[in-house]
N, C-alpha and C positions, 0 to 999 in steps of 0.2 A: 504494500500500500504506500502510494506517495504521497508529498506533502507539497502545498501551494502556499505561497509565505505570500504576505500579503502589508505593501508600507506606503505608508501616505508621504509624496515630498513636496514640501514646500518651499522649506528658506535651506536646504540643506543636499540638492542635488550632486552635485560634487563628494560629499562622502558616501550617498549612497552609490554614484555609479564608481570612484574611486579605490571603495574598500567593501561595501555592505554587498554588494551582486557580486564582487568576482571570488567573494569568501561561499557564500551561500551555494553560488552553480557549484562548487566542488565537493558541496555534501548529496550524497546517492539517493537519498530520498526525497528532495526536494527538486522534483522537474516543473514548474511552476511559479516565479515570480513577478506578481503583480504589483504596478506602482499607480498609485490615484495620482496623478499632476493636477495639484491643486492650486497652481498660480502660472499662467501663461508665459512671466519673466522667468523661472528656474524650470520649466517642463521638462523632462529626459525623453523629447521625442527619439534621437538615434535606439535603433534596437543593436544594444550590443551583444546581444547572446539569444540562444532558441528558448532559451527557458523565459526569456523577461518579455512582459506584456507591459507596455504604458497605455494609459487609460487616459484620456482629455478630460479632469474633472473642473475645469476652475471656470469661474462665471458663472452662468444660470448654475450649473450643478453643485459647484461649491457653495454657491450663495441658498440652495434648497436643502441642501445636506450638511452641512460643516463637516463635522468630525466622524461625524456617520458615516462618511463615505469609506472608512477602513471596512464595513458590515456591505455596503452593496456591492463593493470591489469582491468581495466576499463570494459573496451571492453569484460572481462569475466565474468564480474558478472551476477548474475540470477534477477537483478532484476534493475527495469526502473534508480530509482532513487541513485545517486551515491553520497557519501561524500565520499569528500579526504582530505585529513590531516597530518599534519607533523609527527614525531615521537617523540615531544617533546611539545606537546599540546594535552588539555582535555576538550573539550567542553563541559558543563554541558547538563544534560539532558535536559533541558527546550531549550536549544538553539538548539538542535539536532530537538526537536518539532516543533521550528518554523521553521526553516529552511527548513524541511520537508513540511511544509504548505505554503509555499512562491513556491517551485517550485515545487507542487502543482498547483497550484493557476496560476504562470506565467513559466514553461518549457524553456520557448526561452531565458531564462538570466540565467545568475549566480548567483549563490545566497551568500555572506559570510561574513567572520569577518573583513577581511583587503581589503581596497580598498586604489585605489593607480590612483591622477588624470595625466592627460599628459601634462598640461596647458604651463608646462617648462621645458617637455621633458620625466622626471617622477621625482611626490614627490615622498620621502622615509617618508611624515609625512603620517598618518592614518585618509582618508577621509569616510564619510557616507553618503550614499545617494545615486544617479542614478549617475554609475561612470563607465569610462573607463573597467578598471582593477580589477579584484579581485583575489588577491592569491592563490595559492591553499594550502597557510597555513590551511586552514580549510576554506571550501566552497562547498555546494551543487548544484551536475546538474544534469544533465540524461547521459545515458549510452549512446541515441543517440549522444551529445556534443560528447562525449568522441570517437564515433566512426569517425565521423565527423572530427573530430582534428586526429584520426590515418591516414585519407584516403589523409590529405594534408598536411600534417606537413612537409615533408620531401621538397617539394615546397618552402619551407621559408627557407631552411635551406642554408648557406651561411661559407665564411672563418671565420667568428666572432664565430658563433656555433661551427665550427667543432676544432677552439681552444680552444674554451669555458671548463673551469675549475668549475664542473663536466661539463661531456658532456652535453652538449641540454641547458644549465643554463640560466633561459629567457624563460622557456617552459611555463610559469602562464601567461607571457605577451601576448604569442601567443595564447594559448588556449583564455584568454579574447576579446582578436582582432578580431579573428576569426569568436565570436559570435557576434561581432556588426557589424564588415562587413555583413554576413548572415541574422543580421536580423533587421539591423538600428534600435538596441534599446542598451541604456546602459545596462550595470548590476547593481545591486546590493546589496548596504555593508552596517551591521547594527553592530550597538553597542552591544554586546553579551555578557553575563558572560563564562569563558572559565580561563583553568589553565597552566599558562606557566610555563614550567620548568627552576627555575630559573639559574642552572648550567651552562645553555647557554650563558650567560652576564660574566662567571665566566672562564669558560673554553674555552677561544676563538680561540684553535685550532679544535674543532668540527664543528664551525659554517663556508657555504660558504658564506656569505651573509657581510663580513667584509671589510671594507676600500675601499678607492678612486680608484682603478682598477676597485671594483667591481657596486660603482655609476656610472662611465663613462659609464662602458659596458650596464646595464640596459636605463641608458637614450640614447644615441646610437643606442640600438637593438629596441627601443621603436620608437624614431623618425622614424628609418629605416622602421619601419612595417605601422607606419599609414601613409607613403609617398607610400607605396608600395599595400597599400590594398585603395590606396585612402578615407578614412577614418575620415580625419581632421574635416569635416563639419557636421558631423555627430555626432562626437564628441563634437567640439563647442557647437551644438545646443544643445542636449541631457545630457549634463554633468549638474547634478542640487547638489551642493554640500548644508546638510543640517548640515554638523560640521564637526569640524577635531580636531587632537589628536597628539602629539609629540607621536613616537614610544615607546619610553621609558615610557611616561606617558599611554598608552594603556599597554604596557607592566607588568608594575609593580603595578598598579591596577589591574590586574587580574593573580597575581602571588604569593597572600597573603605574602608578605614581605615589605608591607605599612608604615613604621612607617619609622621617620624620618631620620634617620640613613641608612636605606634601601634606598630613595629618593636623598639623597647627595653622597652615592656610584655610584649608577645608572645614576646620573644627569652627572655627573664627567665625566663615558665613557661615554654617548653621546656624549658629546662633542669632543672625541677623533676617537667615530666610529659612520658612518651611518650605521642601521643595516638593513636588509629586504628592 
């Protein structure tokens, strides 16, 4: 069985056709990568390989879908199993394997790298284990999920969304709700080898995922959904957390820039920003 990976690019085409495609074609299971182009100035129209599909998502489509457009991109792949991922992360190949074997194995959940509990509304630190929430920083499901989330997404959608900065922002939260209303079971999230692009911590006008507007709104949009899919109890019971991880410390472990000097820059902004 293969895998169709699936990445939205926007402000960041360069590293994914630089680094993220020509890591990805050389994993065996993955005969399938889809790119949403979601801004007509950075598009990767050239096809540089048989495996990569570019998609024209920007204008009317980006302006009807925002972030959603990772779930219709989805929706067109040729194959069951789906990975979606950021544009600034690199899972290694062994993690792409398991992950692949996990939903396998269990279909009805999510599978991924960040998980995120609700316990107090939503952490921003990095849980593992049978969880709420999983990212679609990098997380495997099936193409059914993904259709599944096209056919009612727009049902959740509210004033909070439709000012939401990008559009849809909150679309991982939904997408994970989704699947545990549907099938009272958690997802998820394991500890993973995976390479973060460290530019993101440095250039903090690329990132939307920065400062206390953007905490309030996620815990906010998160209560709002598990009051509204009746959800809480299922949740409670189900939620089995086996570790957790400061963001920055999952971060910079897996971003090869370890050494102590790296750790006292990184530690610094935490403290000034919640990120993801």
């Amino acid at each position: 069985m293969t895998v169709t990976v699936v990445i939205l690019n926007f402000n960041r085409p360069d590293y994914i056709k630089d680094h993220i495609c020509p890591y990805l074609e050389k994993i065996d299971i993955v005969d399938e990568i889809i790119i949403s182009n979601g801004k007509k100035e950075t598009n990767l129209s050239e096809k540089t390989s048989p495996k990569v599909k570019n998609l024209s998502h920007w204008g009317e489509m980006n302006e009807n879908y925002g972030l959603t457009l990772r779930f219709l991109s989805a929706y067109q792949s040729k194959n069951e199993y789906v990975l979606i991922m950021d544009d600034d992360i690199i899972p290694d190949m062994s993690t792409v394997n398991f992950l692949h074997d996990c939903v396998q194995k269990e279909p009805d959940i999510i599978h991924g790298l960040y998980g995120r509990d609700t316990k107090n509304g939503y952490s921003y630190e990095n849980v593992f284990g049978q969880v709420p929430i999983v990212l679609t920083r990098c997380m495997m499901t099936t193409k059914t999920k993904c259709d599944f989330f096209i056919e009612n997404f727009r049902l959740y959608e509210n004033d909070m969304i439709k000012n939401s900065k990008p559009y849809w922002n909150g679309e991982d939260i939904l997408f994970s709700l989704l699947s545990v209303m549907k099938t009272g079971q958690m997802n998820k999230s394991y500890e993973l080898g995976h390479r973060n692009r460290i530019w993101n911590y440095i250039n903090l006008q690329e990132s939307i995922s920065i400062g206390g507007v953007h905490d309030g709104y996620r815990i906010e949009w998160s209560s709002h959904l598990i009051k509204k899919m009746n959800i809480e109890r299922n949740i409670k019971s189900g939620t089995k957390i086996k570790k957790k991880k400061y963001q920055i410390t999952y971060f910079v472990e897996n971003s090869g820039f370890k050494n102590g000097f790296g750790y006292v820059i990184f530690g610094a902004m935490n403290q000034l920003f919640n990120c993801f």
